[in-house]
PDB file of N, CA, C and O in Angstrom:
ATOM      1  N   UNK A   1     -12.785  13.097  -0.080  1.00  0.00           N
ATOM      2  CA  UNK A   1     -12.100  14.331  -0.383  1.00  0.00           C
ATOM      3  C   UNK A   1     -12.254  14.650  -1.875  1.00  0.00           C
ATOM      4  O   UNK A   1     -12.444  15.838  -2.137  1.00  0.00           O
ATOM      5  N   UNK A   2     -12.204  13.796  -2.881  1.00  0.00           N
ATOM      6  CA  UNK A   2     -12.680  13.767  -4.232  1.00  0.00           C
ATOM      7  C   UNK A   2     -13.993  14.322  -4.747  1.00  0.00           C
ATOM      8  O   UNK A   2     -14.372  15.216  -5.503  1.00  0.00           O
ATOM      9  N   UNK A   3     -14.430  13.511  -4.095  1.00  0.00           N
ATOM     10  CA  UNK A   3     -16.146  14.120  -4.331  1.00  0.00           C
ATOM     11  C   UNK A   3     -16.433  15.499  -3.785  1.00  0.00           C
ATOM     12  O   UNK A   3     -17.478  16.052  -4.127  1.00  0.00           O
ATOM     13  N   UNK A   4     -15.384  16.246  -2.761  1.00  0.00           N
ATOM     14  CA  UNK A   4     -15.698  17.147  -2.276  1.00  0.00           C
ATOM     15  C   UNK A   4     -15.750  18.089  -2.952  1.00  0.00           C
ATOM     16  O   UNK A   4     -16.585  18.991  -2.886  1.00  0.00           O
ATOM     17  N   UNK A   5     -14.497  17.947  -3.980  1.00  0.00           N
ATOM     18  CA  UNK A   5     -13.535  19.145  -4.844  1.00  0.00           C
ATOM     19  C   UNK A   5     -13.955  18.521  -6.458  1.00  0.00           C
ATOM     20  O   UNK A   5     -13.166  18.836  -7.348  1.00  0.00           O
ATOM     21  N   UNK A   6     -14.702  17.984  -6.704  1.00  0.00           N
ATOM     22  CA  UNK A   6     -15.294  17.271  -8.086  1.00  0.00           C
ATOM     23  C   UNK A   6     -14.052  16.556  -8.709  1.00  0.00           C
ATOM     24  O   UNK A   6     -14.006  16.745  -9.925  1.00  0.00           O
ATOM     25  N   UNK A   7     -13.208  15.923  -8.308  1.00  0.00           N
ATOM     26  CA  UNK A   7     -11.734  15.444  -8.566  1.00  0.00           C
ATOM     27  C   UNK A   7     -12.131  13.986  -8.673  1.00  0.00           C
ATOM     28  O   UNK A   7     -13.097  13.500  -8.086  1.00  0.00           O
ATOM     29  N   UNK A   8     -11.178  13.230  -9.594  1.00  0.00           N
ATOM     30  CA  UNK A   8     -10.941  11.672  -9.732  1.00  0.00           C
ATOM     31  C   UNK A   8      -9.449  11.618  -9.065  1.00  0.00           C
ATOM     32  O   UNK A   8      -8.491  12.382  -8.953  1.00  0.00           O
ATOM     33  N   UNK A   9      -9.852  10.056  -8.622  1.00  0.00           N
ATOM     34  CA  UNK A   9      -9.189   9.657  -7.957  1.00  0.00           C
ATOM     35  C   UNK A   9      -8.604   8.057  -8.648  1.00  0.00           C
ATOM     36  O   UNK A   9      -9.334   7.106  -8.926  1.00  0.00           O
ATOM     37  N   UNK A  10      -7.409   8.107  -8.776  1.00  0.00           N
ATOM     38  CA  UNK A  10      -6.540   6.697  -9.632  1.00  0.00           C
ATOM     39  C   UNK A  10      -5.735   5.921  -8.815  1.00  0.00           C
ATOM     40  O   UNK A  10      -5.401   6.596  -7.841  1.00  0.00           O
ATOM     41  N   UNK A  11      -5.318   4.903  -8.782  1.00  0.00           N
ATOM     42  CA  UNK A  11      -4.455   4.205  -7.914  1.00  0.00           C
ATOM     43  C   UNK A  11      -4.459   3.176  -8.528  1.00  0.00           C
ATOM     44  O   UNK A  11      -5.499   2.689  -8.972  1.00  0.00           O
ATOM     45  N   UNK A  12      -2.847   2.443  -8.729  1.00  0.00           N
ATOM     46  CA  UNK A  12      -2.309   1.073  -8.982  1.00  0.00           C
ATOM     47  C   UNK A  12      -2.654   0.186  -8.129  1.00  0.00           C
ATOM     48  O   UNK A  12      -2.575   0.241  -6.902  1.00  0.00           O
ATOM     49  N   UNK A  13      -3.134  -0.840  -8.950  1.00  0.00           N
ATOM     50  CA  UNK A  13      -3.627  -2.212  -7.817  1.00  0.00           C
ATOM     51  C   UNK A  13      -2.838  -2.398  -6.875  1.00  0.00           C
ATOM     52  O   UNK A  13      -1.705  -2.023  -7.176  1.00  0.00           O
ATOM     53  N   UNK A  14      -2.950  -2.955  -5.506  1.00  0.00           N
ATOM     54  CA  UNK A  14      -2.319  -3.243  -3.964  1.00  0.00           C
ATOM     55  C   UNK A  14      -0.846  -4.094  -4.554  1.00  0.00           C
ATOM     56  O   UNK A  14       0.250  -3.864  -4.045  1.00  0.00           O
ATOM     57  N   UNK A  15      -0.951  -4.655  -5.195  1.00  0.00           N
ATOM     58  CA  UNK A  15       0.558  -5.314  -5.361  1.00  0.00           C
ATOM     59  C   UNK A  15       1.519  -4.290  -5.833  1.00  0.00           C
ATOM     60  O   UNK A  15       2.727  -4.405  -5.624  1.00  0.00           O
ATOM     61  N   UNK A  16       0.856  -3.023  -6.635  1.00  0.00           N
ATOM     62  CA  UNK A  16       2.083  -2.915  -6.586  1.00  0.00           C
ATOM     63  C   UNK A  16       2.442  -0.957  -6.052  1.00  0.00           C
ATOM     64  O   UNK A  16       3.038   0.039  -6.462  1.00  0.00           O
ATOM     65  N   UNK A  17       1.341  -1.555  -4.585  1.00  0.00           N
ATOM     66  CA  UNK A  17       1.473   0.094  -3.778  1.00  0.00           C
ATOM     67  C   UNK A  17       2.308  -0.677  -2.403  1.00  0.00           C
ATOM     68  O   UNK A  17       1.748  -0.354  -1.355  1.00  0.00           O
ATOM     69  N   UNK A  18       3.048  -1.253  -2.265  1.00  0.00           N
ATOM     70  CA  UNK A  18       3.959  -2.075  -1.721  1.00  0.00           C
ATOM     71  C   UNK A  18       5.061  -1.422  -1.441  1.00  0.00           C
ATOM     72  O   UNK A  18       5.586  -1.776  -0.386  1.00  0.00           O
ATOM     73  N   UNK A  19       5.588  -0.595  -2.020  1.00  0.00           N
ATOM     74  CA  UNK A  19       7.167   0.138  -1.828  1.00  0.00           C
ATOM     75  C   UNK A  19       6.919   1.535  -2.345  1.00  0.00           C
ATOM     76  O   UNK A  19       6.649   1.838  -3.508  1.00  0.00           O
ATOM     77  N   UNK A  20       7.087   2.559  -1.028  1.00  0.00           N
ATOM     78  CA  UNK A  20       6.897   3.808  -1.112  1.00  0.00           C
ATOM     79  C   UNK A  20       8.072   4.734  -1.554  1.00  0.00           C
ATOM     80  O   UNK A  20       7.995   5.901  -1.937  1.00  0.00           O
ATOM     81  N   UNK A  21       9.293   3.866  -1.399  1.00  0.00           N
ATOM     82  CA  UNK A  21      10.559   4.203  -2.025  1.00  0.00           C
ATOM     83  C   UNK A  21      10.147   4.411  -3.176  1.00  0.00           C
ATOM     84  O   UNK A  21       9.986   5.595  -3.474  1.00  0.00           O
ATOM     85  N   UNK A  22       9.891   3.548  -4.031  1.00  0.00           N
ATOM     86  CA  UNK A  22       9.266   3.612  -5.623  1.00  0.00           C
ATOM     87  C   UNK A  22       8.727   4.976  -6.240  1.00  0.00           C
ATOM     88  O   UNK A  22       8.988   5.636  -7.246  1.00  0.00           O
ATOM     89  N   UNK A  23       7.773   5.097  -5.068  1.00  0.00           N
ATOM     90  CA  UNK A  23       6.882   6.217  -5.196  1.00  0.00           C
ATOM     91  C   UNK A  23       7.275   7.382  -5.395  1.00  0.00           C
ATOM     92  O   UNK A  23       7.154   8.141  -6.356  1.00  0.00           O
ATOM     93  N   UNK A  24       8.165   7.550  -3.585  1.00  0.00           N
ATOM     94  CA  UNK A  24       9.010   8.629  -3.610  1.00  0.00           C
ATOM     95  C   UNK A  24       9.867   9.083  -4.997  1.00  0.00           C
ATOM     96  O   UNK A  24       9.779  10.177  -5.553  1.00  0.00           O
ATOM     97  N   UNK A  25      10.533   8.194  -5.316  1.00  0.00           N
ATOM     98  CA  UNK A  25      11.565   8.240  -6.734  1.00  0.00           C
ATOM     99  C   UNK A  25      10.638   9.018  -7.913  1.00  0.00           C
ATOM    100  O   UNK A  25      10.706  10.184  -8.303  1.00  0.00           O
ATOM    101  N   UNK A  26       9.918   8.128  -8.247  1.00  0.00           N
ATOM    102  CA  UNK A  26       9.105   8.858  -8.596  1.00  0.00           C
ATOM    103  C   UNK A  26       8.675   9.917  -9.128  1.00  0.00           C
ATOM    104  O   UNK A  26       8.627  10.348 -10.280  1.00  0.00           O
ATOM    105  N   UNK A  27       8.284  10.379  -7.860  1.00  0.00           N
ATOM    106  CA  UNK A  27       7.916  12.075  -7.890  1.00  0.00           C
ATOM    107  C   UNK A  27       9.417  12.449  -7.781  1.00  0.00           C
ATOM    108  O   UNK A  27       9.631  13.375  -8.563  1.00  0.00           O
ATOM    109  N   UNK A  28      10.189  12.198  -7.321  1.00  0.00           N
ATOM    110  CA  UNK A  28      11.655  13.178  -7.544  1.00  0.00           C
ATOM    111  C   UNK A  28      11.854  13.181  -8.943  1.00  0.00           C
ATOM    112  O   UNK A  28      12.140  14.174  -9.612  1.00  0.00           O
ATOM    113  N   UNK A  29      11.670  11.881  -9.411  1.00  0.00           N
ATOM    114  CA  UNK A  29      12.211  12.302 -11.009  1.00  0.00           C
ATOM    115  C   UNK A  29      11.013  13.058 -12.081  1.00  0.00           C
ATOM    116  O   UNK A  29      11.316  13.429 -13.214  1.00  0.00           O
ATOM    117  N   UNK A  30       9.823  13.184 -11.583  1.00  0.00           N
ATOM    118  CA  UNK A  30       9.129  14.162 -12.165  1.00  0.00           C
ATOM    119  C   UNK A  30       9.167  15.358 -12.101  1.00  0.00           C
ATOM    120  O   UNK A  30       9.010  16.097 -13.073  1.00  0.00           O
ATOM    121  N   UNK A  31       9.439  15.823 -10.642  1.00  0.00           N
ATOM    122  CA  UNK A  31      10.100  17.180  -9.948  1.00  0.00           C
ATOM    123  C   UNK A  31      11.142  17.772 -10.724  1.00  0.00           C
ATOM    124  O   UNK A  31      11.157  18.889 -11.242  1.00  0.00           O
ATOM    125  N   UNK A  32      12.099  16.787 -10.735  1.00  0.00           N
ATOM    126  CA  UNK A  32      13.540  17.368 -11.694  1.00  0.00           C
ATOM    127  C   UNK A  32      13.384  17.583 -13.121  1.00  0.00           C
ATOM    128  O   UNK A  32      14.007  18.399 -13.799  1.00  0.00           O
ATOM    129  N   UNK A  33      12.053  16.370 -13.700  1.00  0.00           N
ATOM    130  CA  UNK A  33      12.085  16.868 -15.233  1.00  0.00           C
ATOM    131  C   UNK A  33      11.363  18.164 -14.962  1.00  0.00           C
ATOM    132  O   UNK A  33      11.615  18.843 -15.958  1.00  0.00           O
ATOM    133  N   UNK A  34      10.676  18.806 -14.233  1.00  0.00           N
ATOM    134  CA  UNK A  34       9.991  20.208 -14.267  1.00  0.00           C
ATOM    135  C   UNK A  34      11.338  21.197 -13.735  1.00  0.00           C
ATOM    136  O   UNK A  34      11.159  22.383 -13.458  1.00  0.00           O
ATOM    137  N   UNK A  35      12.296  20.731 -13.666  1.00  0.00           N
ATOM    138  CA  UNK A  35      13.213  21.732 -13.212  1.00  0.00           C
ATOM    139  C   UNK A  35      13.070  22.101 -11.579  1.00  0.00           C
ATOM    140  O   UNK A  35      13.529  23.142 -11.109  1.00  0.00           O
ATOM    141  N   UNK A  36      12.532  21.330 -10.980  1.00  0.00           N
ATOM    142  CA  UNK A  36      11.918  21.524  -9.483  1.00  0.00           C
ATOM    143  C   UNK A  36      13.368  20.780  -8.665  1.00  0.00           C
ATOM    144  O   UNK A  36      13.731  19.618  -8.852  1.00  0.00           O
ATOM    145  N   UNK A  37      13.706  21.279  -8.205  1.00  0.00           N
ATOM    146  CA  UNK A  37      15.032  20.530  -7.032  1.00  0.00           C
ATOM    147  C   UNK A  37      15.039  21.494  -5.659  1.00  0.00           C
ATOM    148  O   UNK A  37      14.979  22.713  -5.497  1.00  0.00           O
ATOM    149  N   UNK A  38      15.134  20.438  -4.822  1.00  0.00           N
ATOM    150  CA  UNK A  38      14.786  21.008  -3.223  1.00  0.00           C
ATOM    151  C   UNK A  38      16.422  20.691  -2.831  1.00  0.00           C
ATOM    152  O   UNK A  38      17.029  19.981  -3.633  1.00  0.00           O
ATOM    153  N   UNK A  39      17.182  21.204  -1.592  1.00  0.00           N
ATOM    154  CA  UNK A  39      18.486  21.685  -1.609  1.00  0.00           C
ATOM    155  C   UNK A  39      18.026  20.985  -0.562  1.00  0.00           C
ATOM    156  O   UNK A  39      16.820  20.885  -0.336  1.00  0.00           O
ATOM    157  N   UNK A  40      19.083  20.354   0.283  1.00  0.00           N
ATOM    158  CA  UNK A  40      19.309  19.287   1.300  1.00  0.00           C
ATOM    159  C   UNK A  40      18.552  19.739   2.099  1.00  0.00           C
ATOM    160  O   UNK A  40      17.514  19.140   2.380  1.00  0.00           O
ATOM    161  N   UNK A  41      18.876  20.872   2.642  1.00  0.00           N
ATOM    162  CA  UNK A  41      18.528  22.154   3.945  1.00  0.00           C
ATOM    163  C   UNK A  41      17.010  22.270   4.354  1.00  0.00           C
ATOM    164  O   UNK A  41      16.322  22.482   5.353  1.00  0.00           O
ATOM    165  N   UNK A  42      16.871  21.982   2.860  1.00  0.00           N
ATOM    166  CA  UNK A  42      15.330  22.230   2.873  1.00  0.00           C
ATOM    167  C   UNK A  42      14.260  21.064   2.778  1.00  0.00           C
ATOM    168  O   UNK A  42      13.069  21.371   2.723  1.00  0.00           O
ATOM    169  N   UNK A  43      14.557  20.051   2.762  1.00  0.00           N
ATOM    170  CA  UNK A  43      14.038  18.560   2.871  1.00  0.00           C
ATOM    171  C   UNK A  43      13.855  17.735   3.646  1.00  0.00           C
ATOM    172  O   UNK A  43      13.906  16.511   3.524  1.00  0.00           O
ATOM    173  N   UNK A  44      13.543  18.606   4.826  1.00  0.00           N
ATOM    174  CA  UNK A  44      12.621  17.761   6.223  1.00  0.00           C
ATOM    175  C   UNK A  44      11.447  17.675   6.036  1.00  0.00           C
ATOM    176  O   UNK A  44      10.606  18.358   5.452  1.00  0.00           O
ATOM    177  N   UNK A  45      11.459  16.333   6.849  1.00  0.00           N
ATOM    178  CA  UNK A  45      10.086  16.059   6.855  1.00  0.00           C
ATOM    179  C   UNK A  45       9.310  16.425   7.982  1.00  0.00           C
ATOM    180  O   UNK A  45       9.632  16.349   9.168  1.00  0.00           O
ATOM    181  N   UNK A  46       7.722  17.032   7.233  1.00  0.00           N
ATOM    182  CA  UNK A  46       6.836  17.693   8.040  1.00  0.00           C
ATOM    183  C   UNK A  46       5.862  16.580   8.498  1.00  0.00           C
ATOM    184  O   UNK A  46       5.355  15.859   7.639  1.00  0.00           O
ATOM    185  N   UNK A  47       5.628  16.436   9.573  1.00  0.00           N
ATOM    186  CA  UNK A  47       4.413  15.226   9.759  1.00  0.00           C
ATOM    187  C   UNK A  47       2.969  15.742   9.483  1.00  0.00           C
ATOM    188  O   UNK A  47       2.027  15.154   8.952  1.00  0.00           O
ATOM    189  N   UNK A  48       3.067  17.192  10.065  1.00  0.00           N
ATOM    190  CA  UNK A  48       1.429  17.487   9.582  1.00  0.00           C
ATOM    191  C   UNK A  48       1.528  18.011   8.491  1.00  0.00           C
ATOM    192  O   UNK A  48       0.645  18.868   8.516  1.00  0.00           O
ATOM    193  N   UNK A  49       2.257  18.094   7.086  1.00  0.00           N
ATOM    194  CA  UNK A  49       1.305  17.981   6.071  1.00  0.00           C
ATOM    195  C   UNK A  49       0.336  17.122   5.324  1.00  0.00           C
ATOM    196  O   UNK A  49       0.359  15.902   5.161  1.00  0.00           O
ATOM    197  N   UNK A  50      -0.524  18.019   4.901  1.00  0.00           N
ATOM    198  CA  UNK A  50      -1.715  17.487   4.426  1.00  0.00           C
ATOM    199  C   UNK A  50      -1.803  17.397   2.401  1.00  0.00           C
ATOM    200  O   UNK A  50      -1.825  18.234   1.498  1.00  0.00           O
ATOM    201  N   UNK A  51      -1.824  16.210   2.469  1.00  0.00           N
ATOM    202  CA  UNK A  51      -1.592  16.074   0.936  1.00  0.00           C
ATOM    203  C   UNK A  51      -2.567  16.900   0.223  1.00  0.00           C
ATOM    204  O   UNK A  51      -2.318  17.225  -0.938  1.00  0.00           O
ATOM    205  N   UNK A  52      -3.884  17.357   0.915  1.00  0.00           N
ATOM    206  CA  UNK A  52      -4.464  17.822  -0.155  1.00  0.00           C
ATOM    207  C   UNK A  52      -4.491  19.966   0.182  1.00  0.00           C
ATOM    208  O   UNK A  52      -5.088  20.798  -0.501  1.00  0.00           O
ATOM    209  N   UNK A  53      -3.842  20.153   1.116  1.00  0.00           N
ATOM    210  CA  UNK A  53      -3.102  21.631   1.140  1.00  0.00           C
ATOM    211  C   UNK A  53      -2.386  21.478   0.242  1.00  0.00           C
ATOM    212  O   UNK A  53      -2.625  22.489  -0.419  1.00  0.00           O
ATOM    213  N   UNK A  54      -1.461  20.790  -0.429  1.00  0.00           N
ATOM    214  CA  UNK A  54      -0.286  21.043  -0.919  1.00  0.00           C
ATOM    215  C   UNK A  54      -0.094  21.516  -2.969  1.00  0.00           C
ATOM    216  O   UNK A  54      -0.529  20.727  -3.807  1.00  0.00           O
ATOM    217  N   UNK A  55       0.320  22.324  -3.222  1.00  0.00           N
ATOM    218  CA  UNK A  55       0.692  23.035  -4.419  1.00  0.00           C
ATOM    219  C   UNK A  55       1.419  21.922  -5.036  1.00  0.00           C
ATOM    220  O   UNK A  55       2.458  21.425  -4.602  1.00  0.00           O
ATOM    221  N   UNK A  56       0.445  21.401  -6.629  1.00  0.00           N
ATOM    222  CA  UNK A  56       1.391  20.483  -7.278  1.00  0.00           C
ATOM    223  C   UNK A  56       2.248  21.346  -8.627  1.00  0.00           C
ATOM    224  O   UNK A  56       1.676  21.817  -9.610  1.00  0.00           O
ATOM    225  N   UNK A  57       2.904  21.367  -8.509  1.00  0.00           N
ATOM    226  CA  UNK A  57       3.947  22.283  -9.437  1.00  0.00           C
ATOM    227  C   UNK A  57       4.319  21.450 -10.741  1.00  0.00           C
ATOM    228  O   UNK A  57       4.241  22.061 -11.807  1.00  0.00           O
ATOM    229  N   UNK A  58       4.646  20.355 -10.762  1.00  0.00           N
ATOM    230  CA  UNK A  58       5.066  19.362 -11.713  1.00  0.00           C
ATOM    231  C   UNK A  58       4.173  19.181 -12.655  1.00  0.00           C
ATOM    232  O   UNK A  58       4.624  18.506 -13.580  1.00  0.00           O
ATOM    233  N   UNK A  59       3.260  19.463 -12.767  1.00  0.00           N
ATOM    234  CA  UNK A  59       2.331  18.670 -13.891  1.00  0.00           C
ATOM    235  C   UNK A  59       2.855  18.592 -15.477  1.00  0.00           C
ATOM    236  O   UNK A  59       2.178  18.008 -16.323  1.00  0.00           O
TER     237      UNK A  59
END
């Protein structure tokens, strides 16, 4: 998918992609430093999204 879109691709060694909680946190607390907050209502989870459809807002 990288090579498709001329994009790099990074990832932390396997020890420590172990806990997706982590992850999740994470991106929430990057979300919030951008002023980004999702309201309860609105925070289901979709199974078919596709990570690389998706609008990154946070940067």
């Amino acid at each position: 998918m990288c090579e498709e879109r001329g994009a790099h691709c990074y990832w932390p060694e396997k020890p420590f992609c172990i806990d997706n909680g982590t992850m999740i946190a994470e991106l929430g607390r990057r979300m919030l430093e951008c002023g980004i907050e999702t309201k309860i209502m609105d925070s289901a989870i979709d199974p078919s999204l596709r990570t690389d459809n998706t609008i990154v807002v946070w940067q």
